[in-house]
C-alpha positions in Angstrom: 66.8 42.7 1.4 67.0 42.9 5.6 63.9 42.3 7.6 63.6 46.6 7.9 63.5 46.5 3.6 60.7 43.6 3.7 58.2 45.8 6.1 58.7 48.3 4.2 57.9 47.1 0.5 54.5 46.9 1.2 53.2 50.6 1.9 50.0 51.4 3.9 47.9 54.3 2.6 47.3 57.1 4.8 43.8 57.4 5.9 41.0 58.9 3.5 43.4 58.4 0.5 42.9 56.4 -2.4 45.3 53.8 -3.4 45.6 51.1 -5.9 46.9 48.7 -2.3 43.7 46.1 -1.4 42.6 47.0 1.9 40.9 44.3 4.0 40.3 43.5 7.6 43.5 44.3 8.8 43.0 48.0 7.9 39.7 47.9 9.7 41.3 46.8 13.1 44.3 48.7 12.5 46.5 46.0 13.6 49.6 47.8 15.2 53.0 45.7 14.4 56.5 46.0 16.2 59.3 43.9 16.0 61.5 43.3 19.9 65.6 42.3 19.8 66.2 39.5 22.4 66.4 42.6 25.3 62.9 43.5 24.4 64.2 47.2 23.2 62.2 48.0 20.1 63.6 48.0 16.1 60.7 48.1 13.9 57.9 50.2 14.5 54.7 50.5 12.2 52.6 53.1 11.2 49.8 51.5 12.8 52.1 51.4 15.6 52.1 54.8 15.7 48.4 55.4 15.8 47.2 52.6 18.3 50.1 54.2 20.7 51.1 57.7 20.0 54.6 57.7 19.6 56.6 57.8 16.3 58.7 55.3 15.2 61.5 58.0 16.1 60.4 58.0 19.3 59.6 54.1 19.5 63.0 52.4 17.9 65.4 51.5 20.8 63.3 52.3 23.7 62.6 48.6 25.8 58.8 48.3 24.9 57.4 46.8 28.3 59.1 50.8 30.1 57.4 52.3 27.0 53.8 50.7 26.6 53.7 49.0 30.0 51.9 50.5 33.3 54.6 50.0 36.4 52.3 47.5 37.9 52.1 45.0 35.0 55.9 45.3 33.8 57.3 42.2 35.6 54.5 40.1 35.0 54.9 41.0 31.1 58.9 40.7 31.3 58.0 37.1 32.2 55.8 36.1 29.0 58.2 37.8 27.0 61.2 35.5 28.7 59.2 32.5 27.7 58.7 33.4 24.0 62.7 34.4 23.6 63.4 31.2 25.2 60.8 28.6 24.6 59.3 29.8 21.2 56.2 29.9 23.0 53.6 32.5 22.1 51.1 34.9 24.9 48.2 36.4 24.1 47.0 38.9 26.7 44.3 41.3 26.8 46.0 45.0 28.9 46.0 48.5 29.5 48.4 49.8 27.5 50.0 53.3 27.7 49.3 55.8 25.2 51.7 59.1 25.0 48.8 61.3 25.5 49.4 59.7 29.3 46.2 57.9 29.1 45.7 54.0 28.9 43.5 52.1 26.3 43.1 48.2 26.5 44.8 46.4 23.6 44.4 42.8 22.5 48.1 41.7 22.3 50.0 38.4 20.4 53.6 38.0 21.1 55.6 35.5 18.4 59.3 34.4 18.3 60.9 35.2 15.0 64.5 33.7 14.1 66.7 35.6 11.0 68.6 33.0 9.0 72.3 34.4 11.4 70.1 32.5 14.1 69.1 35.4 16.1 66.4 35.8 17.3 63.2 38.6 17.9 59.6 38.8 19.1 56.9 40.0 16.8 54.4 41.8 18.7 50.7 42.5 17.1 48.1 44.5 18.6 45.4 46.1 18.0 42.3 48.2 20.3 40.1 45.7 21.7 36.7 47.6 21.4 37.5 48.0 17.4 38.4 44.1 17.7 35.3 43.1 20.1 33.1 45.6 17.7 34.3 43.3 14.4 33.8 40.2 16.4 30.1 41.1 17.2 29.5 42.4 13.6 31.1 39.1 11.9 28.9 37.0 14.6 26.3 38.8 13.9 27.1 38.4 9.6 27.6 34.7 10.2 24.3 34.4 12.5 22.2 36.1 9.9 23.4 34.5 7.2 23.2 30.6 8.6 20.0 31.3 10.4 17.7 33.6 8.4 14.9 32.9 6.7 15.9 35.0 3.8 17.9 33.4 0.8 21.4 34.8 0.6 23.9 34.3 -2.0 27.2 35.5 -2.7 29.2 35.5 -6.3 32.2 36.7 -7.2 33.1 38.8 -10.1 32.8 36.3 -12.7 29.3 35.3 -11.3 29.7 32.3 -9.9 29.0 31.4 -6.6 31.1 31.4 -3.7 28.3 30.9 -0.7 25.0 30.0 -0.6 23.1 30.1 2.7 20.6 27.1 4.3 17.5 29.3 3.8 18.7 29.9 -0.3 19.5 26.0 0.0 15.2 25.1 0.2 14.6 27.6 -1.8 16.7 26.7 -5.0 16.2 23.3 -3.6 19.9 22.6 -4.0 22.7 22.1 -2.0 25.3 24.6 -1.2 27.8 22.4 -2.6 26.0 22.1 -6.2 26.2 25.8 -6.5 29.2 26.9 -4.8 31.8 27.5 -8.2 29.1 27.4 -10.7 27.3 30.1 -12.8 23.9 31.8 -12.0 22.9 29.4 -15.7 24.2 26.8 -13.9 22.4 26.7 -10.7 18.7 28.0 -12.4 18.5 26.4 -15.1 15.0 27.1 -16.0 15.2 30.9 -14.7 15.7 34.1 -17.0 19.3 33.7 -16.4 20.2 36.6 -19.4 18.0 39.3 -17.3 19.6 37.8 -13.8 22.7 38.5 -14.8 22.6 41.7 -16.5 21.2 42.8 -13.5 24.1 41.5 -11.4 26.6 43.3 -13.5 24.8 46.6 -13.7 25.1 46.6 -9.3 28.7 45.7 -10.3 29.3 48.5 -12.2 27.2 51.0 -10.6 27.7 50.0 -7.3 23.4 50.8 -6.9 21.5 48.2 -5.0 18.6 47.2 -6.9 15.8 46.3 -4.3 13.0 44.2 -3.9 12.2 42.9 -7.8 9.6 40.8 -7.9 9.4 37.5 -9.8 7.6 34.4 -10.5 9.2 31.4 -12.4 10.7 27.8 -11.3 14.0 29.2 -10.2 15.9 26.3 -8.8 17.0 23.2 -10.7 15.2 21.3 -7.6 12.4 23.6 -7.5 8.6 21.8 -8.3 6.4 24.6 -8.4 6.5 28.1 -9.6 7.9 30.2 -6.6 7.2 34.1 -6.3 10.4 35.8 -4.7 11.1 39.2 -4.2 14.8 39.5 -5.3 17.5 42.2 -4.1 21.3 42.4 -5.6 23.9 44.2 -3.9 27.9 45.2 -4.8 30.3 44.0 -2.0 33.8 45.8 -1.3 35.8 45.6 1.3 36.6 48.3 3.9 39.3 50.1 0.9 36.5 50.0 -1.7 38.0 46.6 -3.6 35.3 45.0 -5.4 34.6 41.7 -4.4 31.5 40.8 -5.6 27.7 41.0 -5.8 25.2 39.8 -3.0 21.6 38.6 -3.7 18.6 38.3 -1.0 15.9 36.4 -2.2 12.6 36.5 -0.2 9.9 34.1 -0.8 6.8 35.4 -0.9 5.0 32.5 -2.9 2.2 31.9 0.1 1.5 35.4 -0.1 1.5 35.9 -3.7 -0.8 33.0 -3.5 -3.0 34.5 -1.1 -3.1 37.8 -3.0 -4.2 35.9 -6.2 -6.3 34.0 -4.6 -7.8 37.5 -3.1 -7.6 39.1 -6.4 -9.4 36.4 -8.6 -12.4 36.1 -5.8 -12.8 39.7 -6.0 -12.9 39.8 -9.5 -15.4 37.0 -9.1 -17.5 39.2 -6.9 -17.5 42.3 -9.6 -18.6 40.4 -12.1 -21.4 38.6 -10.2 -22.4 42.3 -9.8 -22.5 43.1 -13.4 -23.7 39.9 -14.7 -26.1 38.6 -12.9 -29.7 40.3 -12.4 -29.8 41.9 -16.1 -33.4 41.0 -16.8 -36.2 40.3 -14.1 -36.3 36.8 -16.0 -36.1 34.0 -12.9 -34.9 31.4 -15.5 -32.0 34.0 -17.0 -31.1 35.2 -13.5 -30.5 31.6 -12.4 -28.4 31.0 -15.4 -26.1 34.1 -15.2 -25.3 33.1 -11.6 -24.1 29.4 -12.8 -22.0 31.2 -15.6 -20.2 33.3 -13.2 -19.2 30.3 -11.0 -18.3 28.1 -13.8 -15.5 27.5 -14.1 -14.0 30.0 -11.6 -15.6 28.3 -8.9 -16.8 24.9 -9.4 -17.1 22.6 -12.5 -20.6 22.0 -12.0 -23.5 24.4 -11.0 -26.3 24.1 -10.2 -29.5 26.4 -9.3 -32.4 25.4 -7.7 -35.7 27.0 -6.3 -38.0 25.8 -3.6 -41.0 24.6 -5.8 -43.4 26.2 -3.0 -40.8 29.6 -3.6 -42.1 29.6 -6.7 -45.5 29.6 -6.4 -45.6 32.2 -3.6 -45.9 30.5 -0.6 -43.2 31.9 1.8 -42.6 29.4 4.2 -39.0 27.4 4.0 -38.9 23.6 4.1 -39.8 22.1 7.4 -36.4 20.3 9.1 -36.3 16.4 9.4 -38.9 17.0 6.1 -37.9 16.1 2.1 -38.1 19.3 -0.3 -39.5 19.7 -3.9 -36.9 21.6 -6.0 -37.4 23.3 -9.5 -34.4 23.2 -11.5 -33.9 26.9 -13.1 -30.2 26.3 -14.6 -27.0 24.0 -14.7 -23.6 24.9 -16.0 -21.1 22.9 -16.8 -17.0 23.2 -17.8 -16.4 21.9 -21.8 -15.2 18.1 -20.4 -16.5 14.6 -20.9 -16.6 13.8 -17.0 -18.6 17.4 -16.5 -21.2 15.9 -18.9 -22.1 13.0 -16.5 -22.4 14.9 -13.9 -24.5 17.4 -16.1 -26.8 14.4 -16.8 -26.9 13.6 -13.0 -28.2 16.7 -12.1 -32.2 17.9 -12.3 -32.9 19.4 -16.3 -33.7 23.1 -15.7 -37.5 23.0 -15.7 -38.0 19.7 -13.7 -39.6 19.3 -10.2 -37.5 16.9 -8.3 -38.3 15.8 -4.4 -35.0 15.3 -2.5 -35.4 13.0 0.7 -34.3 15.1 4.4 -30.9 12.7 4.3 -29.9 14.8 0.9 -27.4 17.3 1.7 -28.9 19.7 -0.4 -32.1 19.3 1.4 -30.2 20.1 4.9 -28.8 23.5 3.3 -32.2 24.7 2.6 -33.8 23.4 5.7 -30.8 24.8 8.3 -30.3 27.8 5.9 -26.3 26.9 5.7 -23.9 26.0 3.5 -23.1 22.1 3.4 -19.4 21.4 2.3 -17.7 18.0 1.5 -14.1 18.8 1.1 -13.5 15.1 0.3 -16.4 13.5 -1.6 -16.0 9.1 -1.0 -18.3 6.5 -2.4 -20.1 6.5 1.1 -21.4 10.3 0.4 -22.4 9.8 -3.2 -26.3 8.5 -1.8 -26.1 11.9 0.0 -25.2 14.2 -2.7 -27.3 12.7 -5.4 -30.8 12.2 -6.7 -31.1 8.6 -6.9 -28.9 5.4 -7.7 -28.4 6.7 -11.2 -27.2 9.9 -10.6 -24.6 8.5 -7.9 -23.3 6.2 -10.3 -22.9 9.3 -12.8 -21.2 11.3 -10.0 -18.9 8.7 -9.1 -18.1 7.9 -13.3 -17.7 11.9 -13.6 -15.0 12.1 -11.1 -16.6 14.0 -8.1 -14.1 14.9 -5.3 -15.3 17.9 -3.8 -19.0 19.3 -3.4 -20.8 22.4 -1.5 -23.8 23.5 -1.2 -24.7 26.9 -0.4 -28.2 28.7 0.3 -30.2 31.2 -1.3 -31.5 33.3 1.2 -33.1 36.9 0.8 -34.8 39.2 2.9 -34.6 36.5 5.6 -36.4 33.8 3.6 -34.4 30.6 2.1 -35.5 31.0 -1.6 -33.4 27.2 -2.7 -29.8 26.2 -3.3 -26.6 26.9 -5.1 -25.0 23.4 -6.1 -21.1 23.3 -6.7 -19.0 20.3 -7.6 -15.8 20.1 -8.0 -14.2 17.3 -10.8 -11.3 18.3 -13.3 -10.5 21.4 -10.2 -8.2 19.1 -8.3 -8.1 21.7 -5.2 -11.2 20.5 -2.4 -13.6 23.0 -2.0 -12.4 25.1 1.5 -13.8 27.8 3.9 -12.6 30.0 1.3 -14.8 28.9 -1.0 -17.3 28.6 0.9 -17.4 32.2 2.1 -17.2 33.0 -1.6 -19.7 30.6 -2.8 -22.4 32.4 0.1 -21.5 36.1 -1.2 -21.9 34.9 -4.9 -25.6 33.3 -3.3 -26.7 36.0 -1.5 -25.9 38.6 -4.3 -27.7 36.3 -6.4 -30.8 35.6 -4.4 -32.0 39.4 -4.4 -31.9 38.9 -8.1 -33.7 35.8 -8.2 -36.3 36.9 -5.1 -36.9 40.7 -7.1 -37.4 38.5 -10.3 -40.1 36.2 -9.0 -42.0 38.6 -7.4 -41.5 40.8 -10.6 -43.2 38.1 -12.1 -46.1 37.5 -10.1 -46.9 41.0 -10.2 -46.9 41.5 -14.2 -48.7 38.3 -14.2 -51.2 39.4 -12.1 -51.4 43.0 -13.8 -51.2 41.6 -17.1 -54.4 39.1 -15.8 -56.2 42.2 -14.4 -55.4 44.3 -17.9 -56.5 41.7 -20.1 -59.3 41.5 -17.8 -60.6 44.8 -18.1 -59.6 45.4 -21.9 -62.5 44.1 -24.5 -62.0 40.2 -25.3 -63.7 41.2 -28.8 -64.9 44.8 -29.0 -68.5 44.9 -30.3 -70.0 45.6 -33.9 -69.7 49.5 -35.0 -72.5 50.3 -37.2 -70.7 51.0 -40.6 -67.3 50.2 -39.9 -64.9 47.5 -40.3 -62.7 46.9 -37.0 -59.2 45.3 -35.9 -57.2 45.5 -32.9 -54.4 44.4 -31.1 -52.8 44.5 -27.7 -49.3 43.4 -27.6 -47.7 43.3 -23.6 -44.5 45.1 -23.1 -40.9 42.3 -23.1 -40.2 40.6 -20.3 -37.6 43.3 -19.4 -40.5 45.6 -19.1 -43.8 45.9 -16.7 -47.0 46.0 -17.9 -48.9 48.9 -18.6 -51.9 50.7 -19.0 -53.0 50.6 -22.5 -56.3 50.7 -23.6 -58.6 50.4 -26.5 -63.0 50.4 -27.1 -65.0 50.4 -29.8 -68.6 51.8 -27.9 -71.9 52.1 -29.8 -73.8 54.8 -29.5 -77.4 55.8 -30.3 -78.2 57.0 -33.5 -75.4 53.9 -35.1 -73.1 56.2 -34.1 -69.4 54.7 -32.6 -67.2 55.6 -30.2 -63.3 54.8 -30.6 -61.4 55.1 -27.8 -57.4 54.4 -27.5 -55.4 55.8 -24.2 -52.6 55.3 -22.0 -51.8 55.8 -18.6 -48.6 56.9 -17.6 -46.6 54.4 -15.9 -46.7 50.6 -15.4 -47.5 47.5 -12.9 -51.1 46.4 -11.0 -51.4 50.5 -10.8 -51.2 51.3 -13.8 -53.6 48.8 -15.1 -56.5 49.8 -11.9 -56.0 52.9 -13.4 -56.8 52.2 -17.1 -59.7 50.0 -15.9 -60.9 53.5 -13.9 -60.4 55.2 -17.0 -61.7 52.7 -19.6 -64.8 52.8 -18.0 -65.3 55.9 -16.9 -65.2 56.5 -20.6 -67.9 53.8 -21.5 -70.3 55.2 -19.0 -69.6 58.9 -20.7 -70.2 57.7 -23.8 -73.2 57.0 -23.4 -74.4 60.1 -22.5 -74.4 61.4 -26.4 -71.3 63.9 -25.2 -69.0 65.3 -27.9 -65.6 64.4 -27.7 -64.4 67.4 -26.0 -67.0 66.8 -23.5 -66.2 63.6 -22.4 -61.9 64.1 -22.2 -63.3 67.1 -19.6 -65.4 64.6 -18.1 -62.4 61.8 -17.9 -59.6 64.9 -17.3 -61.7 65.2 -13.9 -61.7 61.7 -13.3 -57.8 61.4 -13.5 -57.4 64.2 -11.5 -58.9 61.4 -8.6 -56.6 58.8 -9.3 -53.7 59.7 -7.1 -51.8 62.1 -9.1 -52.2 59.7 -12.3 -51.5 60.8 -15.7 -53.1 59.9 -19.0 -53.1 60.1 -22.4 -56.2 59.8 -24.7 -57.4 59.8 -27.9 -61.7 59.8 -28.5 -63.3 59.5 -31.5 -67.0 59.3 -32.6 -68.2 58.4 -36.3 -71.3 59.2 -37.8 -71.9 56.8 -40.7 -74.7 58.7 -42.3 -73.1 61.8 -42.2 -69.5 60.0 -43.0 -68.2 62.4 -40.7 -65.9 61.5 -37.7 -65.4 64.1 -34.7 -62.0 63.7 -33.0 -60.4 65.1 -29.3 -57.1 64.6 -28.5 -55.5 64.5 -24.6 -51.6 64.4 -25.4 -52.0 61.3 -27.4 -50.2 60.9 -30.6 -52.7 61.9 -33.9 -53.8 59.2 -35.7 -53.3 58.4 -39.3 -55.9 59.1 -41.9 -55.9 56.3 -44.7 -57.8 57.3 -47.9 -57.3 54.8 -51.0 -55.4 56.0 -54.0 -53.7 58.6 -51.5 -50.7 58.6 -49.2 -51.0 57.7 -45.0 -51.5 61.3 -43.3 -51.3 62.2 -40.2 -54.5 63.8 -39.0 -53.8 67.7 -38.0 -55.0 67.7 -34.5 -54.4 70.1 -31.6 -52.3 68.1 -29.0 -54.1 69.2 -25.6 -53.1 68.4 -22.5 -52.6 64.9 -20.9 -55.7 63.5 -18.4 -55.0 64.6 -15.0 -53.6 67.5 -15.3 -56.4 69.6 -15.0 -57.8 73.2 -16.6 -56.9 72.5 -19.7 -60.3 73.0 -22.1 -59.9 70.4 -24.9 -61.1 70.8 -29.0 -62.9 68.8 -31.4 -61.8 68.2 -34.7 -63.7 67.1 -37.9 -62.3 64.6 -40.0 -64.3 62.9 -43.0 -64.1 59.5 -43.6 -65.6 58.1 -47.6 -66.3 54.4 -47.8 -62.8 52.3 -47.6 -61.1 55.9 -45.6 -59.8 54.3 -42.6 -58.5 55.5 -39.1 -55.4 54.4 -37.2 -55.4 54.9 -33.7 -52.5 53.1 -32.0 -50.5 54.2 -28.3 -46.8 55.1 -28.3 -45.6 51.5 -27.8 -45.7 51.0 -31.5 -43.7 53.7 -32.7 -41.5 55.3 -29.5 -37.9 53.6 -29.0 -35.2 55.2 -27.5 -32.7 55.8 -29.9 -34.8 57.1 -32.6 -36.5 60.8 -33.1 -40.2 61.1 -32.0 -40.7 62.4 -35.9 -38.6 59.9 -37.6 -40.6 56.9 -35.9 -43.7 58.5 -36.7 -42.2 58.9 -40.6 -41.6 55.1 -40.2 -45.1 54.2 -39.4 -46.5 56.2 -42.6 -44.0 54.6 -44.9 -45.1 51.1 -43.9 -49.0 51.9 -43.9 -48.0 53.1 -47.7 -47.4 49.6 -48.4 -49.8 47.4 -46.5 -51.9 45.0 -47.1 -55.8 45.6 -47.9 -56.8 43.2 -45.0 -56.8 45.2 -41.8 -55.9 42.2 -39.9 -52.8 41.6 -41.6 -52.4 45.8 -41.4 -52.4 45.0 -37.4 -49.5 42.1 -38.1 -47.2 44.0 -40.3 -47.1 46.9 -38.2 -46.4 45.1 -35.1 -43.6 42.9 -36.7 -42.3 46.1 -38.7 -42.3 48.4 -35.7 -41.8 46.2 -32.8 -39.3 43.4 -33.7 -36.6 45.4 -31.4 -38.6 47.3 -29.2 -41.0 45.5 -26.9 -40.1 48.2 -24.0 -43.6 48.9 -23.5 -46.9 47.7 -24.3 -49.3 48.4 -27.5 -53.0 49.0 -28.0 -53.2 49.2 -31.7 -57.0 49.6 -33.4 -57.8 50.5 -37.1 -61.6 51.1 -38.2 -62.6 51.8 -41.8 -65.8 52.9 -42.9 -67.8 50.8 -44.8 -70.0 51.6 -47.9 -73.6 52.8 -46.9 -76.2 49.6 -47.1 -79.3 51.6 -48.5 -82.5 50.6 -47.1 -84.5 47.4 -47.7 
């Protein structure tokens, strides 16, 4: 085969047809080839050739090259070069404006090489191609290779079998290998602890589809060198070369582990903060409200919690703990993780319940005194005396571990109401501004709570001291009746209300019975019923019907700022036997008659006090010797998941089986009726006519 037959083997596709022939980097500069006798006159031409310059190999073979492809000006100089590589074997490279047959010029990169057949004669090969399409690949490969060494991204090349041919410095930290311990090995190779089987399915789908997949997120320990979990955002791509040859896939890996950090770290402190909002402040209970804000931070937050209260707070008195001063804390709650260091420092902190004075050198003492938090990132032996109650409870701390404390304030409406005490044991991270900033959210939220619940408390207290007040301590004798009461307060969930209950005597051994309730609840509601309550003794004693005196006390409400109340007034005759009933929207008592079933008495409802307008009736009821009345208010038999009628249902079917003692009437019915509803409070009063004592 002659050097013509050996170009000519190899075939070059014509542009924008497919062919089975590799392309590569040749085809993307279009590398022009021609082959020069020793006179320089041209006797292989190449497609390329053809292209770069313009004229067909027809027109090319035997025409001297330099007259052909040379500009007049740059002939000799290029007759030279071409002497020295005929005669010396040398080779020129040279960079000129070469003639195209269109009559223009373009600038070519040019290489000139001596060639020898095996007859000892000799030829120049001369290869050239445009310089802009060669500068342009340059720049682009520079580019490629300045990307690949210096960016931060992990890049990774692997061949068709998957293993890997290049590996660049940033995928190098990130694997934590070497580019020389993954370069020819398998994906299961180089990431040994990695989902290798997903990997490279994933790989071999972009090699058969040819369809990036972008940006997959994952988490694992993906190098063989890698310590910690890393989260990466992962990329695969199919590389071919300019004809569409498949040479292999390309993977980007970004690490995005600080991020993913922060975004977890985000996440689970707002997740925090949702369920501080939901969990804490259920009940107006101070001691529950302080508990449910150490759950929440334990042990999300801290190990150890702790809440504590200003012992002044407490009792009322508003003013904060003077600086350069001690402070006297009330422990309210302490949580703890499940671990055997957290119980030391469990037994180093106050019991909830205990008054404990903490010098001004405590730190806890400066967060309530300066109102801000107090952090020790790194707790030493030095800061133990600081942090603790006394010599004991340092020795505790420093037995349980402690590494990291903070102290944060509880501070609403402007007023420092104690502390929130975090420490830190089996959590090896030190507490940090983070924290912090979390730890005062979590405080303030909590403090409203605890501030609404305190003076929630002082206020029922002091209505529920004015209502007992103003309610009979032991009603007086009723001339041929047999009397028991009870008031029972509302929960704890609940405000007190206004209630009532008298037993009056009246002239003639007559008795009033009385039972009402105002509408409503707190230091109001009780005035009210104290308005009310006595409004009702003073009418009583006028000899009024029933009727008479709910007008009487209708007026009355009517002056109470817009208050409403319900009312129930009864007087009993016991030589006549006969009772005289008047009913103001109350709920009808219960008739009990021995031998016979509990009944409600039939009585016209009327209209609640306060309203106004509204004329009221009396109704006669007869009441033998051991007939009884039950006069109770809606506490007792109301709840809110149950039918007005069905509750009331309830009440007759236990009075069907009580007791004969009317004391132990009053029990049963509050334990029967009340054990899950305690929503609001109960006047309860049963009287039972006696038999007639005749005369001496």
């Amino acid at each position: 085969m002659g050097a013509t037959d050996a170009f000519r083997a190899r075939p070059v596709r014509p542009p924008g047809r497919a062919s089975d022939v590799p392309g590569g980097l040749l085809d993307v500069l279009g590398v022009a080839a021609g082959v020069l006798d020793r006179e320089g006159r041209i006797v292989l031409w190449s497609p390329q050739a053809e292209q770069l310059f313009g004229w067909s190999a027809a027109e090319a073979l035997g025409e001297h090259a330099a007259r052909l492809l040379v500009a007049e000006e740059d002939v000799d100089a290029v007759l030279q070069l071409f002497a020295e590589v005929m005669g010396a074997g040398e080779t020129f490279a040279v960079v000129f404006p070469a003639r195209h047959k269109d009559g223009g010029t373009r600038l070519i990169e040019f290489r000139n090489v001596r060639l020898e057949d095996r007859h000892g004669d000799f030829f120049a090969l001369g290869i050239a191609t445009d310089r802009e399409v060669l500068r342009k690949v340059e720049r682009d490969l520079a580019l490629s290779l300045g990307l690949v060494t210096q960016s931060p991204i992990g890049l990774a090349v692997l061949d068709t079998s998957l293993r890997y041919v290049m590996v660049n410095p940033a995928l190098e930290r990130i694997y934590g290998l070497s580019a020389e311990a993954c370069v020819g090995s398998t994906v299961r190779e180089v990431l040994p602890r990695a989902d290798t089987g997903a990997i490279e399915a994933a790989m071999r789908e972009v090699l058969a589809t040819g369809v990036p997949l972008l940006d997959r997120f994952a988490v694992g320990h993906e190098g063989g060198g890698a310590a910690e979990a890393q989260a990466q955002l992962v990329s695969y791509y199919r590389l071919e070369d300019p004809g569409g040859r498949i040479l292999g896939v390309a993977t980007s890996l970004v690490d995005v582990t600080d991020r993913h950090r922060a975004n977890e770290e985000a996440r689970r402190r707002t997740a925090l903060i949702a369920d501080a909002s939901v969990l804490i402040g259920t009940t107006l209970e101070l001691e529950q409200t302080a508990r449910e804000l150490a759950d929440v931070v334990v042990p999300r937050l801290a190990d150890v919690a702790a809440v504590d209260v200003l012992d002044t707070v407490v009792d009322g008195d508003r003013s904060a703990a003077p600086e350069g001063r001690g402070a006297v804390f009330r422990a309210l709650a302490v949580a703890a993780a499940d671990s055997a260091a957290a119980s030391d420092a469990v037994r180093a902190a106050d019991r909830p319940g205990q008054i404990a004075k903490y010098d001004h050198d405590r730190l806890v003492t400066r967060c309530v005194t300066t109102g801000r938090p107090v952090r020790v990132p790194r707790v030493h032996a030095e800061d133990l005396p600081e942090i603790a109650r006394d010599d004991e409870a340092a020795r505790l701390l420093a037995r349980a571990g402690l590494h990291s404390y903070l102290a944060v304030p509880l501070i609403a409406r402007g007023e420092v109401l104690g502390a929130l005490d975090l420490k830190r044991i089996g959590n090896a991270r030190p507490f940090d501004e983070d924290d912090a900033a979390l730890a005062a959210e979590l405080a303030a939220r909590a403090a409203v709570s605890i501030d609404n619940a305190r003076w929630y408390q002082r206020e029922r207290a002091t209505a529920l001291t004015l209502q007992r007040t103003l309610l009979p301590q032991r009603p007086q004798d009723a001339a041929g009746l047999e009397i028991a009461f009870r008031y029972q307060p509302a929960g704890t969930a609940s405000r007190v209300g206004g209630d009532w209950f008298d037993v009056i005597p009246q002239d003639g051994e007559k008795s009033a019975l009385v039972v009402g309730d105002v509408m409503g609840s707190g230091i109001n509601a009780a005035a009210a019923m104290g308005q009310l309550r006595t409004a009702a003794r003073t009418l009583s004693q006028l000899g009024l019907d029933p009727a008479r005196v709910l007008h009487h006390l209708d007026r009355t409400a009517s002056g109470l700022d817009q208050m409403i109340a319900t009312c129930l007034y009864a007087v009993y005759d016991p030589r006549s036997g006969r009772c005289r009933v008047a009913n103001a929207g109350h709920l009808p008592p219960v008739h009990l008659r021995p031998g016979r079933p509990p009944a409600l008495v039939d009585l016209p409802a009327g209209a609640p006090l306060g309203v106004g307008g509204v004329p009221f009736e009396n109704t006669g009821v007869d009441l033998a010797p051991g007939d009884g009345l039950v006069l109770y208010t809606d506490g007792l038999v109301e709840t809110r998941d149950a039918a007005i009628d069905a509750r009331l249902e309830a009440l007759l079917a236990v009075l069907d089986d009580a007791p004969a003692g009317l004391e132990a009437t009053c029990d049963l019915l509050l334990t029967s009726l009340r054990s899950d509803n305690d929503q609001d409070d109960v006047a309860l009063l049963i009287a039972r006519a006696l038999p007639a004592v005749p005369p001496p």
